[in-house]
C-alpha positions as a printed Julia matrix, in Angstrom:
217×3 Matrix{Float64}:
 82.93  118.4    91.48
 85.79  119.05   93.69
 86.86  122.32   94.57
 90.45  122.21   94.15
 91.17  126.21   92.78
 91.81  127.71   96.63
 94.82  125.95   97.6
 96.74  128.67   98.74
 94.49  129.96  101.16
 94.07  129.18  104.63
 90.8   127.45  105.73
 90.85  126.1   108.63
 88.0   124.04  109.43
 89.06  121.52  112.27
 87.97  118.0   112.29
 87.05  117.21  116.03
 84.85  114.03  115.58
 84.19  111.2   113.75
 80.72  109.61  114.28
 79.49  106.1   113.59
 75.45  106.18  113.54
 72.91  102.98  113.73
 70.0   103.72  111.86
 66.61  101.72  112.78
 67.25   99.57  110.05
 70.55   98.55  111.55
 72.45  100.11  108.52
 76.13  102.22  109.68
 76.55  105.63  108.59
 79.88  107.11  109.44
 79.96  111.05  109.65
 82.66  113.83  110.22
 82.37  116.78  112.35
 84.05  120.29  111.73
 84.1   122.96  113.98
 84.23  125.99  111.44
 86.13  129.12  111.42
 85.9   132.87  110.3
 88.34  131.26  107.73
 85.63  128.94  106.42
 83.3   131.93  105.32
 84.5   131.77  101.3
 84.29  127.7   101.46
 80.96  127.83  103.24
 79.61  130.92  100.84
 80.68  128.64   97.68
 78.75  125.57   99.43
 75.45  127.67   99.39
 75.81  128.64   95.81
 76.36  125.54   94.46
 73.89  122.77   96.28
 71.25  122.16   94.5
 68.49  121.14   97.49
 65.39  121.02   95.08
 67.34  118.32   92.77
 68.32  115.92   95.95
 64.42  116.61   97.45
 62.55  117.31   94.36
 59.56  116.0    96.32
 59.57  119.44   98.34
 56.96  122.31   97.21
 58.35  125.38   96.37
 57.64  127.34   99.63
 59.07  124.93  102.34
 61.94  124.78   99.63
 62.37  128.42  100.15
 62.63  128.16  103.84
 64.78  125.29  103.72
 67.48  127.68  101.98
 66.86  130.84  104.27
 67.82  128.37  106.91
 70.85  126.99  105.82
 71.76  130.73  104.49
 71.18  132.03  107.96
 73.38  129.12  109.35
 76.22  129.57  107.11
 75.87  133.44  107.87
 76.45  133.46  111.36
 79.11  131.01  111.57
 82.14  131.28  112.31
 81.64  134.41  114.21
 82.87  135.87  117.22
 80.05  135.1   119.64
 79.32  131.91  117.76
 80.47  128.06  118.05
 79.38  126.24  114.64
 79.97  122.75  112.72
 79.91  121.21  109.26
 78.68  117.81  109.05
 80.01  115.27  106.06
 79.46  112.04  104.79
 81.78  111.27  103.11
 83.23  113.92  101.14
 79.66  115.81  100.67
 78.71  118.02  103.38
 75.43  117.45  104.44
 74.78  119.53  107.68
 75.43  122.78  108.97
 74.6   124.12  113.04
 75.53  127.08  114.7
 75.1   127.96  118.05
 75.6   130.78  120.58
 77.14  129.53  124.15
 77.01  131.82  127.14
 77.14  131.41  130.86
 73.69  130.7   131.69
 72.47  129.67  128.87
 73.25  128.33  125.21
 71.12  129.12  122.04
 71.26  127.53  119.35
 70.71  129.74  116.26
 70.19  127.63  113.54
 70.15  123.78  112.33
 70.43  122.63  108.52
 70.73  119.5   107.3
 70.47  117.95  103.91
 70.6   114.72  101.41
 73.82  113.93   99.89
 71.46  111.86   97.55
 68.44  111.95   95.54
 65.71  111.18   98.11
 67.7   110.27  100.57
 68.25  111.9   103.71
 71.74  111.3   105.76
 70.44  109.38  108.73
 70.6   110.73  112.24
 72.53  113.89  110.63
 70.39  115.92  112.92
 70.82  113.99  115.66
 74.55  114.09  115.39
 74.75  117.77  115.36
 72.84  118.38  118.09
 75.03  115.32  120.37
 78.27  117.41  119.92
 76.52  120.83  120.56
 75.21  118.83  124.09
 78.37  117.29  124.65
 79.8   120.52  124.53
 76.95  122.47  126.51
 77.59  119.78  129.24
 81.59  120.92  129.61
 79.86  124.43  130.29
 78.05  125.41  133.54
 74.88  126.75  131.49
 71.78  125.65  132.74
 69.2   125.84  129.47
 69.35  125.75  126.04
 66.58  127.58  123.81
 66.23  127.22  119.84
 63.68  128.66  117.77
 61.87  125.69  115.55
 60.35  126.92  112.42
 57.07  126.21  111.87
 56.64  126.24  107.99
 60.19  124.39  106.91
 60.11  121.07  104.74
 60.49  118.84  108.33
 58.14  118.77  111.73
 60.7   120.51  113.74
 59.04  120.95  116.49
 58.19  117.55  116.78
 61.8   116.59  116.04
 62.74  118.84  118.54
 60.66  117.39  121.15
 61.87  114.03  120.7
 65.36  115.53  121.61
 63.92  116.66  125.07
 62.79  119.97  123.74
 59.79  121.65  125.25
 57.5   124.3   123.79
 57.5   128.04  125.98
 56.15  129.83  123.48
 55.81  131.26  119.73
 53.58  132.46  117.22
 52.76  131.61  113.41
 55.93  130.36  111.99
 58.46  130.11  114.89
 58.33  128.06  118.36
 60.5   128.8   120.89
 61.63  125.43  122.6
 63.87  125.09  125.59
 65.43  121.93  127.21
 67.93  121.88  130.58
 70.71  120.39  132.42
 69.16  117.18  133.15
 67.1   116.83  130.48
 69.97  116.79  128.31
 71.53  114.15  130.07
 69.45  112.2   129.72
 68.85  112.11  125.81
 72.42  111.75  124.79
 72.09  108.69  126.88
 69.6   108.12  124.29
 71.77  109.15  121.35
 74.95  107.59  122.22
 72.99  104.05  122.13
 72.65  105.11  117.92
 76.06  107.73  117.39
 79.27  106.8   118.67
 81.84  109.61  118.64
 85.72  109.29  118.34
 87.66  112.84  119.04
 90.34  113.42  116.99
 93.37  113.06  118.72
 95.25  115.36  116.88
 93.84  118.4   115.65
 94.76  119.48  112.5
 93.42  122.15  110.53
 91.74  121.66  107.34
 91.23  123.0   103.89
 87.86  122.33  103.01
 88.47  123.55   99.66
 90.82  120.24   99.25
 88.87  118.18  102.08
 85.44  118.0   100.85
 83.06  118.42   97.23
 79.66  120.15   97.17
């Protein structure tokens, strides 16, 4: 369904990117990047209410399912603030990702990741991926030295596994969480990596968007 009923009101995600990615089996899948705004809050509150996770990844148990929401709620919670960079990720239309990500001096953390299928049993490909390029990209600009994210243990995906194929390493944890940290040079060299499968193309002009008008959930 489109959400068509907040015209008047001034959201102002901004579309910064548009991605193409090459997935292993050679197929294109072109993706849009937002960077989100304390504006976004109602747009991003309404997204959360109405996906329906379980019906797009029905094979899911109940319990990862559980975590896979307290994820994406914790995302959509903290972005947009202050302290906070954070971006939407569509296909389309649909959104289908959701990262936010706290940037300081020495070092960047990144808070929370969610992605999600736009279809039934179908993940977006290299959705992940693609978030985590433009939060590099942008760590690069900065002169912060590490980045540190916290991959949960007991979520529907091997995150920490995922994680370590993006140059992650493990420094620590417990039951459920594992703190992972990657650097400078590490990140170098995997977006050499990831710009061989996502091409980016900055929006020239920026324009701020209704997502209310610019995308359906």
């Amino acid at each position: 369904m489109q959400i068509t009923n907040q015209k008047n009101t001034s959201f102002t995600g901004i579309h910064i990117l548009n991605t193409k990615c090459l997935s292993r089996d050679n197929k294109i899948t072109r993706l849009k990047v937002f960077e989100l705004t304390p504006d976004d809050k109602p747009f991003l509150r309404y997204m959360y209410n109405n996906l329906e996770i379980e019906k797009l990844a029905p094979k899911i148990d109940s319990s990862k399912m559980e975590v896979w929401y307290t994820m994406l709620k914790e995302a959509i919670d903290l972005a947009g603030g202050q302290k906070y960079k954070s971006y939407l990720l569509a296909k389309g239309k649909k959104p289908c990702g959701v990262m936010t990500f706290e940037p300081n001096s020495n070092k960047y953390e990144i808070t929370r990741v969610c992605t999600w299928p736009v279809k039934k049993c179908e993940k977006v490909p290299l959705a992940g991926k693609t978030l985590f390029k433009t939060a590099f990209e942008d760590f690069l600009k900065s002169n912060a030295r590490t980045i540190e994210i916290d991959a949960i243990k007991n979520g529907p995906y091997d995150t920490v596994g995922n994680y370590m194929q993006l140059g992650f390493k493990s420094v620590g944890g417990g039951n459920f969480v594992e703190v992972m940290r990657t650097t400078r040079s590490t990140v170098t060299q995997t977006l050499e990596k990831l710009n061989s499968l996502i091409s980016s193309k900055p929006i020239t002009k920026i324009i701020n968007r209704n997502l209310f008008e610019e995308l359906y959930v």
